[in-house]
TIDREN-994882 format. One record per residue: residue in three letters; z, x, y negated of N, C-alpha, C in turn. Coordinates in steps of 0.001 Angstrom, whole numbers, plus 500000, padded with zeros to 6 digits. Layout:
BEGIN
AlaZXYZXYZXY
...
// end
This chain:
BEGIN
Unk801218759406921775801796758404920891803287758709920724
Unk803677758638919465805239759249919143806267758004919147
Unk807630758436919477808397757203920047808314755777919124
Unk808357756114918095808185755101917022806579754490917333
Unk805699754500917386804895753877917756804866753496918994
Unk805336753927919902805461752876921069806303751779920942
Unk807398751820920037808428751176920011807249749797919124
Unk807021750600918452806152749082917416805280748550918092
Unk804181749272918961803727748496919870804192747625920690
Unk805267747853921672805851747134922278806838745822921934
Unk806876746133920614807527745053919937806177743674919534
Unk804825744889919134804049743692918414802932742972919698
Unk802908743610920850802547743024922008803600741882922593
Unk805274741915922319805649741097922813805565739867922252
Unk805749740576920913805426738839919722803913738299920253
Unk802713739064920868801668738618920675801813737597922046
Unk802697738352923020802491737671924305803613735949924307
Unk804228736514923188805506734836923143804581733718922753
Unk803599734360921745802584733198920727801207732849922133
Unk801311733714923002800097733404924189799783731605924086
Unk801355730701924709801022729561924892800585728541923877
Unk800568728494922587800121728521921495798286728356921292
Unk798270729724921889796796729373922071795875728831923217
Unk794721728169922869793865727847923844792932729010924533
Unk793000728549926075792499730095926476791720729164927982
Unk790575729658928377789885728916928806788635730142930145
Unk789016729438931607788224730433932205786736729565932580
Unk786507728910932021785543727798931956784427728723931329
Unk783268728757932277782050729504931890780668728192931576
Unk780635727857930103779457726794930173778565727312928614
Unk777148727457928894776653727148927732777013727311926121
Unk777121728800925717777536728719924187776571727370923084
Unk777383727125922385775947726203921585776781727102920081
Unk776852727984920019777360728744918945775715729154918078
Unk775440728775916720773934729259915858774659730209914907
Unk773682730813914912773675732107913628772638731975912468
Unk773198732336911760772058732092909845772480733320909158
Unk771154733901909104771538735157908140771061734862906721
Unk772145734934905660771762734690904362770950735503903713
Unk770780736503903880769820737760903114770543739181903679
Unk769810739860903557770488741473903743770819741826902599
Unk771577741475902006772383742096900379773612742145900594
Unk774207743924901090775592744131901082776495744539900325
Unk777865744927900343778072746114899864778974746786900438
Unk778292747315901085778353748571902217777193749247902503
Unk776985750425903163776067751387903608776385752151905011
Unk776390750914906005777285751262907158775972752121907821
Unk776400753096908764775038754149908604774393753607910252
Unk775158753261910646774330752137912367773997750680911989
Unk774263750245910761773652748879910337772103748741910921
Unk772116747463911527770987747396912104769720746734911060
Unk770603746277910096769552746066908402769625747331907538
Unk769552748384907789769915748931906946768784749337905866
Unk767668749621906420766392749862905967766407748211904671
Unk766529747125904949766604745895904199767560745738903358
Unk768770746200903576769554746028903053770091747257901637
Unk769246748118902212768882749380900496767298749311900203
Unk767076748460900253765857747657899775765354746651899351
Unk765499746212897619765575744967897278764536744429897186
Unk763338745011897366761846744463897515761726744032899067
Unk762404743754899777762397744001901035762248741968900914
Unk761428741347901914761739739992901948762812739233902480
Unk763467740023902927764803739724903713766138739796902791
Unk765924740925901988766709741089901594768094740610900519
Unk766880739512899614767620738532898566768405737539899353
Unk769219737045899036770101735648899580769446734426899474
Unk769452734065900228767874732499900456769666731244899297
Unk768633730529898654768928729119898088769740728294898974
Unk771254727522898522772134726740899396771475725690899638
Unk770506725072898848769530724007899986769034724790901116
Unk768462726263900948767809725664902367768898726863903567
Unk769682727169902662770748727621903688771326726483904657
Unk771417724979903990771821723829904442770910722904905096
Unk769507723327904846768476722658906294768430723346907261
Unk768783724680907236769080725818908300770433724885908861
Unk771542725168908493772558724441909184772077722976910175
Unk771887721857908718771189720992909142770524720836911056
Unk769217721608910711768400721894912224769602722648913173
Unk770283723416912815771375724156913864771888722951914709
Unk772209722227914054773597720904914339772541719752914592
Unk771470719158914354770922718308914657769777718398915644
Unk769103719355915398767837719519916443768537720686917937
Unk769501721447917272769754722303918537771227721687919252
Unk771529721133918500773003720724919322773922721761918608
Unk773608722518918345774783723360917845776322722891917431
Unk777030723437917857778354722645917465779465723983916121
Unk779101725435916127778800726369915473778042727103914710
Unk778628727556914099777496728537913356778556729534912712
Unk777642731353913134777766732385912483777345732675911535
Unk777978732585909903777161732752908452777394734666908232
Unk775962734822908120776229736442907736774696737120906659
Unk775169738052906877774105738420905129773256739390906357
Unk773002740719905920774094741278904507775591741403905100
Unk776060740485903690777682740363903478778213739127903326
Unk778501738365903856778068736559903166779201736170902630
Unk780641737143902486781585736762901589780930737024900193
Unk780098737712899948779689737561898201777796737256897988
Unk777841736168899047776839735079898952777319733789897576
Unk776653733938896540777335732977896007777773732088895932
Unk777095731255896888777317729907897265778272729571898593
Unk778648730539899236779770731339900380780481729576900745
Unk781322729038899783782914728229899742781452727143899826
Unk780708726407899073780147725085899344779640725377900506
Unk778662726326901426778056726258902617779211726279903455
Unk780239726601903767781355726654904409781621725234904455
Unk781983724972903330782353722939903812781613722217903805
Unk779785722565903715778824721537903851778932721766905501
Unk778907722825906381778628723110907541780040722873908247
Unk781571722350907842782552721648907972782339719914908186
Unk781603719685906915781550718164906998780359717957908146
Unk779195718763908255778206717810909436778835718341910983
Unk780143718659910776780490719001912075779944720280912850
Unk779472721632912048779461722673912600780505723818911931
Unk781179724495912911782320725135912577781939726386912448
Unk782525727223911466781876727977910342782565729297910779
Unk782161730109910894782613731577911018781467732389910534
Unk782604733637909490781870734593909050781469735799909535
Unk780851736682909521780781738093910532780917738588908716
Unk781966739205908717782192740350907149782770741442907781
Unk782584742708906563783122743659906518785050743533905999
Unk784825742357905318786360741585904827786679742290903929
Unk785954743141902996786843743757902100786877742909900789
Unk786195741979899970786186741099898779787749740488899231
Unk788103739920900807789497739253901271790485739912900971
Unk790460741127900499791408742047899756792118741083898643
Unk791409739949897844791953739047897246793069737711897790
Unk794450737592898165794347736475898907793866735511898327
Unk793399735433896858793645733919896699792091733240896821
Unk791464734478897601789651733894897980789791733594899293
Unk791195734154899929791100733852900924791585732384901376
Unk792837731549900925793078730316900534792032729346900491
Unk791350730004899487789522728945899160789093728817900388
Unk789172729952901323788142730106902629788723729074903157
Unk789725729214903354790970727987904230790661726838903916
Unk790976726423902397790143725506901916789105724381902083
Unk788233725399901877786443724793902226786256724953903672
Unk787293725495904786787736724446906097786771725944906796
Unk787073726976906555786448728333907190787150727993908640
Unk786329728469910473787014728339911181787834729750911335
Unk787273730692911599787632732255911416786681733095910918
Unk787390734484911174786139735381910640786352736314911643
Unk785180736892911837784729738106912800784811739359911907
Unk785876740049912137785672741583910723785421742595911622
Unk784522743472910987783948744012911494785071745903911075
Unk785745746079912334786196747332912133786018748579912908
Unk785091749412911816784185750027912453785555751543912194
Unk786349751423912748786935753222912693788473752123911504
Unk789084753268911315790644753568910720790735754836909509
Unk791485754303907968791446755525907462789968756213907023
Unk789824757828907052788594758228906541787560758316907282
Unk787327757865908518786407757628909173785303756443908823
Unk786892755345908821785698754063908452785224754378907289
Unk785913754759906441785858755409904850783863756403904373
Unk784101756809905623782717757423905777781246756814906485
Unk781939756346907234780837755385908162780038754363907343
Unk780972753628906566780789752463905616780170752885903895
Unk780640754361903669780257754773902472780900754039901458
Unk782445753527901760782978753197900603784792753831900707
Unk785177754986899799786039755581899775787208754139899287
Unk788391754725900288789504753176900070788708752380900856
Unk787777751860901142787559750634901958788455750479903259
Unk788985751377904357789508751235905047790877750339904694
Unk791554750521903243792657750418903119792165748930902586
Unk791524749143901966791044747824901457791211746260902811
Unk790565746649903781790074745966904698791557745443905268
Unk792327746745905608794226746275906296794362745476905290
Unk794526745524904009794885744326903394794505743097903199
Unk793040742863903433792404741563903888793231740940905805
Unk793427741765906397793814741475907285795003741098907386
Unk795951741226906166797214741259905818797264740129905219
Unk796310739438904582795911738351903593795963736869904634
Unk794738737357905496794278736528906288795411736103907452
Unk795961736793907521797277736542908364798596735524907679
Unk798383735698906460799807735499905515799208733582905106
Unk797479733547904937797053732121904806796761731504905769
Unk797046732169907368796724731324908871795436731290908802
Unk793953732424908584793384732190909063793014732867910578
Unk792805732471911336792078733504912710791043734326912749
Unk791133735328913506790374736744912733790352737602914365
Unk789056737891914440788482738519915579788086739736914976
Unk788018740695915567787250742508915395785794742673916086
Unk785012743338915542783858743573916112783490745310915815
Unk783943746029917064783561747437917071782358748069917459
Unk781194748820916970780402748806917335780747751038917744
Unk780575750862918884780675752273919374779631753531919099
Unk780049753832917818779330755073917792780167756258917561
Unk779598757606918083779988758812918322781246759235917253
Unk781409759076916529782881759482915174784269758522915520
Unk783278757270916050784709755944916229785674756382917248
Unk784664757015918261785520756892919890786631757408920192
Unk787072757990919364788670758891919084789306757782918791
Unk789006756716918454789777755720917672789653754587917852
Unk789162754264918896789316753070919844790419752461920374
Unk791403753169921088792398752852921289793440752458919849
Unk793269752996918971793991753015917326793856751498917192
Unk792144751030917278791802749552917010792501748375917967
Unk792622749121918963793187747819920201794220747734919634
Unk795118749168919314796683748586918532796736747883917457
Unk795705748603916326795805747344915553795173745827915768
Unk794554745403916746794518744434916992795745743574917568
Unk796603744716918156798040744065919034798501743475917527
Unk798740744531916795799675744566915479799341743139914746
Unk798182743394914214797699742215913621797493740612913518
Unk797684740855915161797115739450915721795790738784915984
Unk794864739736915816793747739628915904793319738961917633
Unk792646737567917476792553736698919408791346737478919515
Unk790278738469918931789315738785920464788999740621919920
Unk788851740923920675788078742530919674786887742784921086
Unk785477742727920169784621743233920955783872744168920284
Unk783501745126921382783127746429921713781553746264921655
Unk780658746747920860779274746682921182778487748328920736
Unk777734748390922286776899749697922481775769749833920868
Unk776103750769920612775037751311919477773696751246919573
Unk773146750052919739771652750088920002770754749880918870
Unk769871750316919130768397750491918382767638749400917891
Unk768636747997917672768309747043917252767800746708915895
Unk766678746177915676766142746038913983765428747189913523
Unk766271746962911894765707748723911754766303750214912237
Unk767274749486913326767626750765913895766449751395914777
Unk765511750924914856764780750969915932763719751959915658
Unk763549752553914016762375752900913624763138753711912600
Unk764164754487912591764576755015911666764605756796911992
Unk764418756953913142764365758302913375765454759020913321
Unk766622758521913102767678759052912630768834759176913690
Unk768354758837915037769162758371916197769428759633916978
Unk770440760519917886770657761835917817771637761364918217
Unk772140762992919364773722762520919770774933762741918723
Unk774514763025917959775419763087916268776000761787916423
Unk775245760500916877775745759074915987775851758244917437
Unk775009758751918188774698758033919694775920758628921093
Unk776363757898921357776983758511922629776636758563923718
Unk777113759627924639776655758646925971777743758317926821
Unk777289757472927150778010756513928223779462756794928579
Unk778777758092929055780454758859929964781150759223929008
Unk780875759833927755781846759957926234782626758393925992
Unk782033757451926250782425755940925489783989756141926272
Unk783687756011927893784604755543928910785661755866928790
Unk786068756783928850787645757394928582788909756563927456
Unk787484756381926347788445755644925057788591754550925605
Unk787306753954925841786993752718925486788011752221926945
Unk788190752664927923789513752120929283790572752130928840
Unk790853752902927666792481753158927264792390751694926293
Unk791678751898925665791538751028924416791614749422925486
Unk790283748845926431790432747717927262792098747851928084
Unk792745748522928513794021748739929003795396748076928178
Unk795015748788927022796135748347925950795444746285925334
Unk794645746270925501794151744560924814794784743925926222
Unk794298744753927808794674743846928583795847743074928826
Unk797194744578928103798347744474928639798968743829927444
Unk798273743391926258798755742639925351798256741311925215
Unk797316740303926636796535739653926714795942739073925366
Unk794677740053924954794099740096923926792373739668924718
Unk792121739058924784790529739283925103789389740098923966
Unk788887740968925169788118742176925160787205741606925585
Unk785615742270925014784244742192925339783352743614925046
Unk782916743837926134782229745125925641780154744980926158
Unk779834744431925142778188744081925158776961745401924932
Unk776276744935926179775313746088926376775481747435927018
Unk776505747091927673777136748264928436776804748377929786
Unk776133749197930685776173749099932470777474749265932567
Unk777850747958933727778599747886934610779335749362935359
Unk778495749642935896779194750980936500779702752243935196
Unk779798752056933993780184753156932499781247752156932796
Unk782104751525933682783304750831933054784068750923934409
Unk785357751138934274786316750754935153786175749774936175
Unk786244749416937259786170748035938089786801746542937222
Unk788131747124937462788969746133936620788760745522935434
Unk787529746460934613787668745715933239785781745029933632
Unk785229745041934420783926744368934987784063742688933970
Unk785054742216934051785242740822933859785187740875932289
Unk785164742100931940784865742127930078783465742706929772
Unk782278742750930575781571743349930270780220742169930196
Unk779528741931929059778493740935928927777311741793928454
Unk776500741859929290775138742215929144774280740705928682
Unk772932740609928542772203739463927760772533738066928918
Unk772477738422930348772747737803931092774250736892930775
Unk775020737275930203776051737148930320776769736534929244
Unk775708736845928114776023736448926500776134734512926180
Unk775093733976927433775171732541926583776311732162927689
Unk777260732490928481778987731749928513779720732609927936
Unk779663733278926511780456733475925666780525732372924690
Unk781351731342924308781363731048922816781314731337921877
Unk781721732450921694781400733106920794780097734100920321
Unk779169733646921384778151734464920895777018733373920578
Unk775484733252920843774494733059920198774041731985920887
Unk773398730733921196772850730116922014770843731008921476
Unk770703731392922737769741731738922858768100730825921969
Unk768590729584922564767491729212921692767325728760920011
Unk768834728204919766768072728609918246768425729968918183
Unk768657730982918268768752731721917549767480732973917378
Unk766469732013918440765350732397918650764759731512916928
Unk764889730744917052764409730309915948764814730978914544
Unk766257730660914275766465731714913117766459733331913121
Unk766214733352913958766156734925914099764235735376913542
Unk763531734292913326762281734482912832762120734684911544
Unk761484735595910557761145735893909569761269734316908145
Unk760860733328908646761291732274907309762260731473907563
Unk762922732386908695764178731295908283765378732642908054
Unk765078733657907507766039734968907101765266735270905544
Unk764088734951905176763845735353903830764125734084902719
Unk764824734497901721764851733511900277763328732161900432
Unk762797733015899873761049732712899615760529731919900915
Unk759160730757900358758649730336901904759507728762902435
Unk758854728355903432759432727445903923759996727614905444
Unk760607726962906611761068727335907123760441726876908331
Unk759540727575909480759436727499910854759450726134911246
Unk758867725210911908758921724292912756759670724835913963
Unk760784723893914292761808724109915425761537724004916649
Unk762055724851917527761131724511919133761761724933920008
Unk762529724246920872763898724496921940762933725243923444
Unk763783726609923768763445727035925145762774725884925752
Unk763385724954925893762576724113927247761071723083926943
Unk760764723382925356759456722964925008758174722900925779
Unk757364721571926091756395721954927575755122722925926120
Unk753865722935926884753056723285926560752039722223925729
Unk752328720878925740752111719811924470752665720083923054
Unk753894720881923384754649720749921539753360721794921018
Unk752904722528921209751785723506920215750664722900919806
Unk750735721277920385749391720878919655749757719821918777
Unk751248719082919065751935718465917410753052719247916750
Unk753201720616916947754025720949916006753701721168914593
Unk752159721060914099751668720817912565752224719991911989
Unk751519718592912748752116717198912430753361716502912075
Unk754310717546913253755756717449913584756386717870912272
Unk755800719152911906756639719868910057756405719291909547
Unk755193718425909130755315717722908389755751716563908205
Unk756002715422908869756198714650909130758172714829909039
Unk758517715976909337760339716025909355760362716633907962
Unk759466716418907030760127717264905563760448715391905052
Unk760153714232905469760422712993905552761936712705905737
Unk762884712326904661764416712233905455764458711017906390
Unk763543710236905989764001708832907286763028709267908342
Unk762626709767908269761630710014910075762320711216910996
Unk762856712558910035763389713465910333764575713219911479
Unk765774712424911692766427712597912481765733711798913622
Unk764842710807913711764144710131914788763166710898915777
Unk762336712321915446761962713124915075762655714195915894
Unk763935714298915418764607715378915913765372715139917770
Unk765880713664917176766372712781918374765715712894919297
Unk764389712471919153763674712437920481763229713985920840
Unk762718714760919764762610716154920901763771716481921220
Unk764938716279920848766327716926922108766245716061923405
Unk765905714805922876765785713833924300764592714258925259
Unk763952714935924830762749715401925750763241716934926459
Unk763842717539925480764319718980926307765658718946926870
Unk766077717462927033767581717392927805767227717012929341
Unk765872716333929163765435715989930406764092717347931135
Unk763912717799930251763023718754930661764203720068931289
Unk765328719913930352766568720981930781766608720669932083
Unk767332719380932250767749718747933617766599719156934733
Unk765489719024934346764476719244935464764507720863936051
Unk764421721459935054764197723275934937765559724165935445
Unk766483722928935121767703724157935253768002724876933678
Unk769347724535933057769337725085931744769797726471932132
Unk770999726247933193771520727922933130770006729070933962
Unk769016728605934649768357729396935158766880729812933604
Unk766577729004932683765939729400932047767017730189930899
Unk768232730186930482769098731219929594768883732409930404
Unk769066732370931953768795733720932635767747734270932360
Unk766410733260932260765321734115932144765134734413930569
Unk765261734058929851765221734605928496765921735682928224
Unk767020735777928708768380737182929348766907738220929659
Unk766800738059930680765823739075931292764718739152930490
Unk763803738292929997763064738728928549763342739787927679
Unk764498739184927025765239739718925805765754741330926207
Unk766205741776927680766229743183928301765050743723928561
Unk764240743165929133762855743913929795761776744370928670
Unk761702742908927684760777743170927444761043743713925784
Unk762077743109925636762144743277923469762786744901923553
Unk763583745007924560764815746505924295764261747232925205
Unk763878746854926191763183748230927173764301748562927798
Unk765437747575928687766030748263929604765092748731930590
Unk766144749858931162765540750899932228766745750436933349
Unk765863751014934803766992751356935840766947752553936250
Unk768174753091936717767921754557937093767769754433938548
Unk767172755459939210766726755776940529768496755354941409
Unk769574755386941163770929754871941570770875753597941230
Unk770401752813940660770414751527939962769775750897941311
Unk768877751478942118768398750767943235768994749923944481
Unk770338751090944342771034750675945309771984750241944785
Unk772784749677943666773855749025943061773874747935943391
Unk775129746793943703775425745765944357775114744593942970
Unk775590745401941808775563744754940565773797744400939703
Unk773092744943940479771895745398939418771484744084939427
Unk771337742669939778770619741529939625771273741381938202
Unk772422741665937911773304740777936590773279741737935402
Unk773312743015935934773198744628935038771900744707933928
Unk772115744842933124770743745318932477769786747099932651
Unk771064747279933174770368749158932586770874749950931786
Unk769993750624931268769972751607930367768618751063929478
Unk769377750935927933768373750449926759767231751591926940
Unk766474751474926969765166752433926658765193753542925778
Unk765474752971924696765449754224923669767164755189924200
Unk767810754623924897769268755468924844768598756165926465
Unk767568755860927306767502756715928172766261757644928067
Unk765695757829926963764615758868926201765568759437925574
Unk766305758934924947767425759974924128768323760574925302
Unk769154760768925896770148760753926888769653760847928347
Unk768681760323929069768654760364930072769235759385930976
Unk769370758986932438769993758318933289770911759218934074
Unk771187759899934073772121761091935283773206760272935250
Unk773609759704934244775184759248934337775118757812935465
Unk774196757198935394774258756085936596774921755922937710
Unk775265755234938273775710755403939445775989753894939917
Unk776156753807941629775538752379942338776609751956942370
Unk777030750731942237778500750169942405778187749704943767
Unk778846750045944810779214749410945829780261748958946586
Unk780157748564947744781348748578948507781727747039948163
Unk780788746118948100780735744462947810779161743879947805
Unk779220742888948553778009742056948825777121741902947452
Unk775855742166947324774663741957945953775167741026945336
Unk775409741390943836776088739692943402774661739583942152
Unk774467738008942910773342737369942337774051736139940834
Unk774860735783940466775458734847939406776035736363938299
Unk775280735787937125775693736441935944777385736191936157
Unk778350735026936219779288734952936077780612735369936813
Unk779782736074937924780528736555939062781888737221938513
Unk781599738343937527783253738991937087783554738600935629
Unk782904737713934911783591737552933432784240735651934012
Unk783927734796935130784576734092935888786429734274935557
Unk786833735523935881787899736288935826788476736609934365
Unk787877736182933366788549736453932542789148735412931206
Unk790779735525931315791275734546929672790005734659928287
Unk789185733698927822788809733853927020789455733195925890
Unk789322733061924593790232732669923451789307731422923231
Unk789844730194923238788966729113922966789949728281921201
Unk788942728061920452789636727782918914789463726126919821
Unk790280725319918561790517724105919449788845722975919171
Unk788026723100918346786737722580917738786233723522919371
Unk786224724303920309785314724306921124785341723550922037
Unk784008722885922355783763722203923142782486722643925027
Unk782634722183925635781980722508927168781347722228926678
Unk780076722970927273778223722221926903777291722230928504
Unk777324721539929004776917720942930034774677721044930199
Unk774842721178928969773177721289928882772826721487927582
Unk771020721727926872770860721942925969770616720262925352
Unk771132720296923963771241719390923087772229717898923643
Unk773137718602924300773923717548924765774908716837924035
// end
């Protein structure tokens, strides 16, 4: 790094560290109630690790059209009323050029769920769409910066987009909105990891997380996976410590998801969220709806939408959930309806343990949907109760050799043992969640 860029760094880390008290920052580990709604897979981009990608260059695809702002808004609706949700992640696709983008933003403002986008941010190249966002009461946006210059330029398949994007970030800064990074680590980026932490110093950006290139969706069936695009592990580390080093020393909170524990430094342990680890992020997914929207009619246009059904559902809801859809397409029965099944899975929570069934869906969602692996060193690791592994398809591709046992500390059995340890960025609409539908 040449003197002039240290000098700017050190200047834009100190501004970041004066504005620290300013923000809310919170080592409080409870229950995300954060929902996600995907509007359709219609982008514009051609990001080549998109995990829609197969849907998203496919307009016959059922996923692919942008579903109707009614029932984008019974989606919300059930988020905020039947799940508790106190959030929601709006994403496509692209959901800044969802047409209906600015009314779902302040319909999901007024019933009290706070609105964040996951974009590529380049349409924000406009400020004065960005204002509107402000506006119609947007909480932040998650931009997704995949590389710097002609990298991202290539990754994304849109020449200028990189430049495009600094200026949305330039936008979004100049109208006060808050703006998080989401890097997803594949083989071209990793030179340029550390580049992103600076521009996150620079920018002002409160979180930048790091997520392993997995085989999620239609990544999963594309054949196209190769150490060309895939890294391994021990390639990530080098950047990705310099890169967690520089966020640390600019107290920026860092997250790096889907990663083994032992591919990371000791010190940065407290940034590392495997599935175990994902529902005391706020910022990530509450497991159970997003079990729900994450199902086929509640992501396609067309169709009606799923009868709702919380993790802690006994084995009675499968013989009135007919009755139940129908009966909630009723607006005066619908919230009575809804009321009482949260009142049944707050007490069924209470009975079961909410944080021990998120664990076990954690371990579901690894074992059984992704095919973590352990390596023959994984046996003896102090970490492996909280660890996921090695994704399946990345240890058929790659192998396990790189593993290795973390020791030299007692078996730690609590997912929260090292992210406990870490400043997270709390917006001031977050709230503790003590249980499901509380």
């Amino acid at each position: 790094m040449n003197d002039t860029l240290t000098h700017a760094l050190a200047l834009a880390t100190a501004k970041n560290k004066a504005a620290r008290p300013a923000l809310l920052q919170t080592r409080e580990r409870t229950l995300t109630r954060r929902g996600v709604l995907w509007l359709g897979q219609t982008c514009n981009l051609r990001c080549k690790f998109c995990y829609f990608i197969d849907r998203i260059a496919s307009s016959k695809h059922a996923e692919h059209p942008f579903m109707s702002l009614d029932k984008a808004r019974l989606i919300c609706r059930t988020l905020k009323d039947f799940y508790g949700n106190t959030s929601v992640d709006l994403q496509g696709g692209e959901p800044t050029i969802y047409p209906d983008i600015l009314p779902l933003v302040k319909f999901c403002r007024e019933i009290g769920l706070h609105p964040t986008l996951i974009t590529n941010g380049l349409v924000l190249d406009k400020i004065e769409l960005c204002q509107k966002f402000k506006d119609a009461g947007v909480r932040d946006f998650l931009v997704s910066v995949h590389g710097v210059g002609a990298v991202y330029d290539d990754l994304v398949g849109c020449p200028g987009g990189s430049a495009r994007q600094m200026k949305s970030l330039a936008n979004l800064r100049a109208v006060g909105i808050p703006f998080r990074f989401n890097c997803v680590l594949a083989e071209p980026i990793l030179s340029q990891l550390p580049a992103i932490a600076r521009l996150a110093v620079e920018t002002g950006a409160k979180v930048v997380n790091f997520i392993s290139f997995n085989p999620f969706e239609d990544q999963s069936s594309r054949g196209q996976r190769s150490l060309l695009h895939v890294p391994r592990y021990s390639e990530v580390r080098p950047y990705l410590t310099e890169a967690l080093d520089l966020l640390d020393e600019a107290g920026i909170e860092a997250n790096v998801r889907y990663f083994p524990f032992c591919m990371l430094e000791p010190r940065h342990y407290k940034s590392c969220y495997n599935f175990q680890q994902l529902s005391y992020d706020q910022h990530e997914w509450d497991f159970a709806s997003w079990g729900w929207t994450g199902l086929s009619p509640q992501r396609q246009r067309d169709g009606e939408l799923s009868p709702p059904v919380h993790l802690t559902a006994a084995r009675w809801w499968y013989g009135v959930k007919k009755p139940f859809k129908a009966l909630s397409r009723l607006p005066l029965l619908r919230p009575i309806l809804f009321g009482g099944h949260r009142l049944l899975t707050v007490v069924s929570g209470a009975r079961n343990g909410c944080d021990e069934l998120y664990r076990k869906v954690a371990k579901l969602n690894s074992e059984i949907h992704c095919r973590y692996v352990y390596a023959h060193a994984c046996q003896a690791c102090a970490v492996k109760e909280i660890c996921d592994g090695f994704h399946g398809d990345y240890a058929e591709l790659v192998g396990m050799a790189e593993a290795t046992a973390v020791t030299g500390m007692a078996p730690v059995q609590d997912p929260r043992h090292f992210i406990n340890g870490q400043e997270k960025y709390q917006a001031p609409e977050d709230e503790p969640f003590s249980g499901i539908g509380a």
